[in-house]
C-alpha positions in Angstrom: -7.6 -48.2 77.1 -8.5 -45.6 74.2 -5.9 -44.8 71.6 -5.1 -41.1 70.8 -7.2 -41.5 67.6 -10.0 -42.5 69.8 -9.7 -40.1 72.3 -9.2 -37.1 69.2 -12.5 -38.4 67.9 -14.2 -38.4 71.6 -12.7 -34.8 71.7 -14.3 -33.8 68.3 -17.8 -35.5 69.8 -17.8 -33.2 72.8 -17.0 -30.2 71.0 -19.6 -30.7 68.2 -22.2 -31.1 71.2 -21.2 -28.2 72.7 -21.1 -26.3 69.4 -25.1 -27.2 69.1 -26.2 -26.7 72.5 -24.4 -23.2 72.2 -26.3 -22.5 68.6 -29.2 -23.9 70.5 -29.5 -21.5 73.1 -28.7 -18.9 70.7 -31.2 -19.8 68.4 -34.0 -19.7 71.3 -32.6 -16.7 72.9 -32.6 -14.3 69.4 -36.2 -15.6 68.8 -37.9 -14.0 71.8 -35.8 -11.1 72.7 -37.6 -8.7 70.7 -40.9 -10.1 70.1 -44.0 -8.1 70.7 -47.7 -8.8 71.2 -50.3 -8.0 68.6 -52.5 -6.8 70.6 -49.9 -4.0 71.8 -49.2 -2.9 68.6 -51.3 0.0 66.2 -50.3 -1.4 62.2 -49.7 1.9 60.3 -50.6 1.5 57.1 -50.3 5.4 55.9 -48.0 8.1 57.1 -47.3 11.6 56.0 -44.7 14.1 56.4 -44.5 17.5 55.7 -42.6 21.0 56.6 -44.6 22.8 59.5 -45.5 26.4 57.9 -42.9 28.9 59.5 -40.5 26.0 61.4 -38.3 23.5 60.6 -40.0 20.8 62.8 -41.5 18.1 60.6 -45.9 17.4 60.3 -46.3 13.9 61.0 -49.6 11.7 60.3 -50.2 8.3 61.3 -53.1 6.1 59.4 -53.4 3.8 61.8 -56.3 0.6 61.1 -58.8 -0.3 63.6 -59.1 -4.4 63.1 -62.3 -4.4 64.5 -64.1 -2.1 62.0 -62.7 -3.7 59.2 -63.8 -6.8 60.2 -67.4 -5.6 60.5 -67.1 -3.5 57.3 -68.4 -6.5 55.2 -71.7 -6.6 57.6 -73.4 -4.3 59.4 -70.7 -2.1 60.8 -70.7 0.4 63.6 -70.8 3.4 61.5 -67.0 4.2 62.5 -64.0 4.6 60.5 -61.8 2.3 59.7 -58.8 3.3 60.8 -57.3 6.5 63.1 -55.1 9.4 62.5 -52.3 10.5 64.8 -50.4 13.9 64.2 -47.4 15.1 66.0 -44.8 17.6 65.3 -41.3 16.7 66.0 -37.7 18.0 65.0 -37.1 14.2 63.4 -38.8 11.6 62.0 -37.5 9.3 64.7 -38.6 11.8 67.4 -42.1 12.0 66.0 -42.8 8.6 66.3 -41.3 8.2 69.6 -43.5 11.4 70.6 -46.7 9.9 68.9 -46.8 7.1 72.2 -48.3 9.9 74.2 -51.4 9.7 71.6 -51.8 6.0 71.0 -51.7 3.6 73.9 -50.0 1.1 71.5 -46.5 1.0 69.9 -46.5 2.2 66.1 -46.1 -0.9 64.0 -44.2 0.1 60.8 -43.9 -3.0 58.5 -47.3 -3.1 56.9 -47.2 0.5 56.0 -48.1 1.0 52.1 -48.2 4.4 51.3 -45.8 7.4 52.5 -47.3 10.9 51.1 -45.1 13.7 51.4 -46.2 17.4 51.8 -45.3 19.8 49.4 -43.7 22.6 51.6 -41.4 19.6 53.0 -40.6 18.4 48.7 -39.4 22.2 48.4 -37.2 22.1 51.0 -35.9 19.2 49.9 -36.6 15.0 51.1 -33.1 13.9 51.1 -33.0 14.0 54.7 -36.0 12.5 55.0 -34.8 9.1 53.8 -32.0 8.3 55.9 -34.6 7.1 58.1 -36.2 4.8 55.7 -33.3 3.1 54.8 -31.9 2.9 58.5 -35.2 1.4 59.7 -35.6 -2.5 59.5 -39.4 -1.9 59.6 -40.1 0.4 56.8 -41.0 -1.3 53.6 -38.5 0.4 50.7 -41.3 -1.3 48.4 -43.6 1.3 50.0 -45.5 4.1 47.4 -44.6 7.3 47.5 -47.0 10.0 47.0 -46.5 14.0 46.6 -49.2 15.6 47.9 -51.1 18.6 45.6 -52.5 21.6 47.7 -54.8 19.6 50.5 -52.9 19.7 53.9 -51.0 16.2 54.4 -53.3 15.0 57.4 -56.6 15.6 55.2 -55.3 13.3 52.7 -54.0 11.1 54.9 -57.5 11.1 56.7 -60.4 11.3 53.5 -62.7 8.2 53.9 -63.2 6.5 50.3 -65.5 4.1 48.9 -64.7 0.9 48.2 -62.2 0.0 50.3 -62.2 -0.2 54.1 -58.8 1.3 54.1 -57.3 4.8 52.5 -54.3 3.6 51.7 -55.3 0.2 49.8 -57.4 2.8 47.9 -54.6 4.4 46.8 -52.3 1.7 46.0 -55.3 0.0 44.0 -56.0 3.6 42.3 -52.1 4.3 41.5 -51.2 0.7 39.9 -54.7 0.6 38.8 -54.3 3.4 37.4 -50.3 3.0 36.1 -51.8 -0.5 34.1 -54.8 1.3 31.9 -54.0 5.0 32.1 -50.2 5.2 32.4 -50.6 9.2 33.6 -48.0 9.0 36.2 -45.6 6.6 37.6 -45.9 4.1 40.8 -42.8 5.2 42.8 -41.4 3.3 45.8 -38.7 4.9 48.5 -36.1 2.4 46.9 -36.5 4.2 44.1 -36.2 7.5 45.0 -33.5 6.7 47.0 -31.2 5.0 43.8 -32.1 8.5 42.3 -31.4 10.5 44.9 -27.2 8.8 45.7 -26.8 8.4 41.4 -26.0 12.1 39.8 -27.3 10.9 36.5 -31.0 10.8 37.6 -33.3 12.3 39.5 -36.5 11.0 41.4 -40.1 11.5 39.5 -42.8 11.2 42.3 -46.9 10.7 41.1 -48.9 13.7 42.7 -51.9 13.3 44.6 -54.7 15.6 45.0 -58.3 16.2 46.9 -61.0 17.1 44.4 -63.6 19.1 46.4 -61.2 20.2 48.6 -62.9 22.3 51.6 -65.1 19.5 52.6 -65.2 17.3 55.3 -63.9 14.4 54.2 -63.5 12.2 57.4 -67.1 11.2 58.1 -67.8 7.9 57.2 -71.7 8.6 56.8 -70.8 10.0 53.3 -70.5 7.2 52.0 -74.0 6.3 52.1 -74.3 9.1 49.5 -74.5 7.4 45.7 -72.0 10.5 44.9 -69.6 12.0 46.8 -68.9 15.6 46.6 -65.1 14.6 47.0 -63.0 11.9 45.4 -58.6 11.5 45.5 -57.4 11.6 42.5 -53.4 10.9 41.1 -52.3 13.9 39.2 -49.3 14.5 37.6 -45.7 13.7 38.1 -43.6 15.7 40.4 -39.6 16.4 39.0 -37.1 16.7 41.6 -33.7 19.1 41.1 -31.2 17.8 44.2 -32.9 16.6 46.2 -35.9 19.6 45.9 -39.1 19.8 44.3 -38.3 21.7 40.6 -42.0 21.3 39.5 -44.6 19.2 38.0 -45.5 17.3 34.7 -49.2 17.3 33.8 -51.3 16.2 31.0 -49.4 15.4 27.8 -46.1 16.3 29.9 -47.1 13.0 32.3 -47.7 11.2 29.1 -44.6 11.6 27.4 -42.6 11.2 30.2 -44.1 8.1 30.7 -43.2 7.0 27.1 -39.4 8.1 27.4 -39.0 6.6 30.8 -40.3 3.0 29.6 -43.3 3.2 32.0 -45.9 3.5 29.3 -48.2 0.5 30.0 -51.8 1.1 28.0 -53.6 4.6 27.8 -56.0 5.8 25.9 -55.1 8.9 23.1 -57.8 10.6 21.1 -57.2 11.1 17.5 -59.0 13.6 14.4 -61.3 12.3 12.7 -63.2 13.9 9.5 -64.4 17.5 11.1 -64.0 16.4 14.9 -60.5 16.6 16.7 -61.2 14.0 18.7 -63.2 11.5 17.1 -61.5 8.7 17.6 -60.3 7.1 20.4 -57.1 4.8 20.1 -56.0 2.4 22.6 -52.5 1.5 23.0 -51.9 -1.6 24.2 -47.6 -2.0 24.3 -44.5 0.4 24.2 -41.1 -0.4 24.3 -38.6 2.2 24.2 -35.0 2.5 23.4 -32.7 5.8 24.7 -29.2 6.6 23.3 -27.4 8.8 24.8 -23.7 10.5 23.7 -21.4 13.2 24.5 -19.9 15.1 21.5 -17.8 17.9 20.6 -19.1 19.6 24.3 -22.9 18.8 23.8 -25.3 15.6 25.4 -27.1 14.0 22.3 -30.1 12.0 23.0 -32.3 9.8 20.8 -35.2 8.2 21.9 -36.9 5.7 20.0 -40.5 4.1 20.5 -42.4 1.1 19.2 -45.9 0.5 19.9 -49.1 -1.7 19.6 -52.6 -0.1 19.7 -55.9 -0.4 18.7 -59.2 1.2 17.7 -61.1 1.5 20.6 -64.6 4.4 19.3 -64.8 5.6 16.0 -67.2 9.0 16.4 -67.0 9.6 12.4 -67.9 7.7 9.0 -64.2 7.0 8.4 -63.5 3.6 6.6 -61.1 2.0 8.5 -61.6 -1.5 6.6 -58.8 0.6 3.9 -55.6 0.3 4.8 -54.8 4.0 3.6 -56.7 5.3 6.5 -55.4 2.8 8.5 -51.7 4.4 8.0 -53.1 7.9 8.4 -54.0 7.1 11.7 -50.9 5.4 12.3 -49.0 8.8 11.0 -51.2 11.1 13.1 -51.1 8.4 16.5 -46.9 9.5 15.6 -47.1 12.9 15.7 -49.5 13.2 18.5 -47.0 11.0 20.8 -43.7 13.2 20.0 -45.4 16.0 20.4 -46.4 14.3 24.3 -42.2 13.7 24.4 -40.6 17.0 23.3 -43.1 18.3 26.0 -41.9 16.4 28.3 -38.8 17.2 27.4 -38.7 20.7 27.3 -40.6 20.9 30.5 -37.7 18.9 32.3 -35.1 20.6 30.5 -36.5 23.6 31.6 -36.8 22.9 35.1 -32.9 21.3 34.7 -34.4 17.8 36.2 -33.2 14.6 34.2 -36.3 12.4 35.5 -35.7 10.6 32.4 -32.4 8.7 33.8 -30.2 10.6 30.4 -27.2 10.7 32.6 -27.0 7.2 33.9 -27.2 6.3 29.9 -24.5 8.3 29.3 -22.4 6.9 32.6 -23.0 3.2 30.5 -22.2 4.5 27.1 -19.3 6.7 27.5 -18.3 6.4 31.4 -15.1 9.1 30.6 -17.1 11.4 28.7 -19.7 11.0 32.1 -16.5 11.6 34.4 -16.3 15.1 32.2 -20.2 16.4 32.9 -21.2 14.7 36.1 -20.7 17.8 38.7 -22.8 20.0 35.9 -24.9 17.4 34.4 -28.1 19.2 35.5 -26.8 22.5 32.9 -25.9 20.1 30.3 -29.2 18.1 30.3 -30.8 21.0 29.8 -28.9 22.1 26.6 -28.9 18.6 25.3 -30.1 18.0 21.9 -32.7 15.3 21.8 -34.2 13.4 19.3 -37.8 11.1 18.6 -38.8 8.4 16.8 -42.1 6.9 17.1 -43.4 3.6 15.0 -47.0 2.6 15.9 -48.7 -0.2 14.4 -52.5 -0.7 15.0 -53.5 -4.0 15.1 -57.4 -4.2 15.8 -60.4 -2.3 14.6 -62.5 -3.6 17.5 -65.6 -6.4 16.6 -66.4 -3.9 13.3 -64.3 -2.7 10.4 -66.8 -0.6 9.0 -68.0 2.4 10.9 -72.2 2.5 11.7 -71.9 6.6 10.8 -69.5 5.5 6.9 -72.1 6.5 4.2 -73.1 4.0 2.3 
């Protein structure tokens, strides 16, 4: 005869078996419900979106890869492309790529997508909308780069066949950081980003522009790339600067530059200095920033200082300058200074001008002083752009390259 501690612990014994056959089936059940076949399934790895010219309806693309010619890419090949573009117009995202099954007889596969470009009519507007769908979807990437597309037509970007890579969009992601590590022009965005900009008042998003050089060719024929130059070539350009949600305008050149120093993106570039009778005789590598941003509210006004350390070194010398003294050594140092505020206030001006704090001011401030922040949030936009800001720039150059002396220094 069991005891009622017995029969307690046979209890216990059932229930814990029942417990795991339930999880069991569970566990088996969850695993299969959903699944899908790989070989029903076209992998997107490249979409773009843009404003249909007179509508409201959205432009979608579709990059979608063809396993097969990638696989013979690194042999003979078949002379096709790589991969397949899909366009639909739809009044949503969600729509569009529902709609899109009436073009490819597989289901659109979202999670290896790398690269989302977006159309410039549709940044105008405004993108906001745009990425409630990104973060509702469990297959989109937030990781994924963002791209704003300069003049060429979505689709055609979407759809240019480059060398050196079977797919378009690993070109661009290897251009972009590629690009970001030993240029530092423009910024590699991701939708996460954007979207911590776009819910946070005291930033808004910075997007790298991409653009077709040689635009008006055909750029979808893969027999091109037989040529040993291409008439065409995509190139990152720029950094768009976004004002609520909308396209404000763009930062080129030294703009890009500078805003790549204040934001703490700066990675290595190269910057030309003078040299003797030639304004760009030398060319100076720099190989580290760091960069420090105060920001304060006082008597009504936003006060900003910004302050910069970096390494560099002497990369071409085109003049007989002696850099084995240490005088010229600090004149480069002084003129490297003045060549990177100027690059700053640019930037600074140009995005005070166009009232778009890509430089994340406001969410200092909010740290710093979060009453002061309370005061200035619904108007930050205005008071950014009437902020006083201030740079400080201390560059040390480290290396001279394998030579001190310069082969063109008289004797």
């Amino acid at each position: 005869m069991k005891t009622g501690a017995g029969r307690i612990a046979v209890r216990r014994g059932r229930s814990a078996l029942l417990l795991i056959a339930a999880l069991s089936f569970l566990l088996a059940a969850t695993g299969c419900w959903n699944s899908r076949e790989l070989n029903r399934l076209a992998i997107v790895t490249a979409m773009s979106v843009d404003k249909a010219e007179g509508s409201d309806q959205y432009e979608l693309a579709f990059q979608v890869v063809m396993p097969g010619e990638i696989m013979s890419s690194s042999k003979s090949g078949s002379g096709n492309a790589p991969f397949s573009v899909y366009t639909v117009r739809s009044k949503t995202l969600f729509e569009g790529i529902r709609k899109a099954s009436k073009q490819v007889p597989r289901q659109l596969f979202f999670s290896h997508i790398e690269v989302v470009i977006l159309g410039e009519r549709l940044a105008k507007s405004g993108i906001a909308e745009l990425f409630d769908f990104f973060e509702r979807s469990h297959e989109v990437r937030l990781t994924s780069m963002l791209l704003v597309a300069r003049g060429a037509p979505t689709d055609k970007l979407i759809s240019t066949i480059v060398p050196l890579a079977p797919l378009q969009s690993e070109a661009l992601m290897g251009s972009s950081e590629f690009s970001a590590k030993i240029w530092s022009g423009s910024p590699v965005i991701g939708i996460d980003d954007v979207i911590r900009k776009l819910i946070n008042p005291g930033a808004e998003p910075s997007i790298s522009g991409l653009r077709l050089v040689g635009d008006g060719i055909p750029t979808d024929n893969k027999q091109r790339l037989t040529q040993t130059r291409l008439p065409y070539h995509l190139e990152i350009s720029g950094v768009a600067a976004f004002r609520e949600g909308k396209l404000a305008g763009w930062l080129d050149n030294g703009q890009a530059r500078g805003y790549m120093f204040i934001a703490d993106r700066m990675r290595s570039t190269v910057m030309n200095l003078p040299c003797q009778d030639k304004p760009d005789g030398i060319a100076l590598e720099v190989v580290r920033s760091r960069t420090r941003t105060k920001v304060s509210f006082r008597e009504g006004r936003a006060k900003v200082e910004i302050a910069v350390n970096a390494i560099g070194n002497v990369a071409e010398v085109q003049c007989g300058v002696p850099l084995q003294k240490l005088e010229e050594i600090d004149k480069l140092e002084r003129e490297w200074s003045q060549a990177v505020k100027a690059d700053m206030m640019a930037a600074v001006k140009r995005a005070q001008t166009l009232r778009s704090d890509v430089f994340a001011f406001g969410e200092a401030l909010q740290r710093s002083q979060p009453k002061a922040w309370k005061s200035v949030a619904g108007r930050w936009g205005d008071v950014f752009a009437e902020a006083d800001v201030s740079v400080t720039f201390q560059g040390q150059i480290l290396r001279t390259g394998m030579r001190a002396k310069s082969l063109l220094e008289k004797s």
